[in-house]
C-alpha positions, 0 to 999 in steps of 0.5 A: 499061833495062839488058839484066840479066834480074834487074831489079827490073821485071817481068811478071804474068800471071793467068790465070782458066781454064773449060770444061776436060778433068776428066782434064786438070785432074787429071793431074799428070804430064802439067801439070807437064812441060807448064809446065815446058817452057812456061816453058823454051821462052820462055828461063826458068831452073827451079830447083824444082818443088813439085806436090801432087795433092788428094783426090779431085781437083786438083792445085797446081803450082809452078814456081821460076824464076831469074826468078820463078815460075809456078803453076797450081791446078786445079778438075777437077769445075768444069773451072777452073783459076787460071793466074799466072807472074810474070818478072822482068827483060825476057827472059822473056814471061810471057803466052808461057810460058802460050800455049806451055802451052795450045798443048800442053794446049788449056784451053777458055776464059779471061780473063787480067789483066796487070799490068807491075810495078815500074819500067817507066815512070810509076805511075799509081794504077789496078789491073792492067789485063785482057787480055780473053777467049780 
């Protein structure tokens, strides 16, 4: 596999998130400076935020990046949250730029699912497999 950090081969991680702060879960600010320096400390290139904050609560954030993407929904009422970056390429490390998040924003609990995409090796006809829970 050639060293191009745009190759068509990638990583997807999908993070379910519980038990987390209401306040956390709804300050928008504070999520996105969080992610954005995840994903920058694990070598990734912003090009573009998207963030809307919902009424009462609840916020949606994405992150564009060179190699991909990286969302997060939240739930404050509920105390969840739905966690998903994809990198494209081998430089970047999908499920780092989420523990690089939650070590600046501690989440409760969560179960993560990974999958390898594209040409990384033989296909097999299964669904992504789980990274278990945290």
């Amino acid at each position: 596999m050639s060293e191009s950090p745009h190759l068509a081969y990638g990583r997807h991680v999908l993070v379910d998130i519980a038990q987390a702060d209401h306040a956390l879960l709804n300050d928008r600010g504070a999520l996105v400076r969080a992610l954005t320096d995840a994903a920058v400390a694990e070598g990734a290139t912003v090009l573009g935020t998207i963030e809307h904050a919902f009424e009462p609560n609840g916020v949606t954030i994405l992150l564009l990046l060179a190699e991909s993407h990286v969302s997060l929904h939240t739930y404050p009422d509920e105390g969840r949250a739905f966690f998903d970056a994809f990198t494209c390429g081998v430089r970047c490390e999908p499920v780092r730029i989420f523990r690089r998040f939650v070590a600046a924003h501690p989440v409760g609990t969560y179960r993560m699912v990974f999958c390898e995409r594209g040409e990384a090796g033989p296909r097999e006809t299964a669904p992504c497999g789980s990274g278990g829970m945290a």
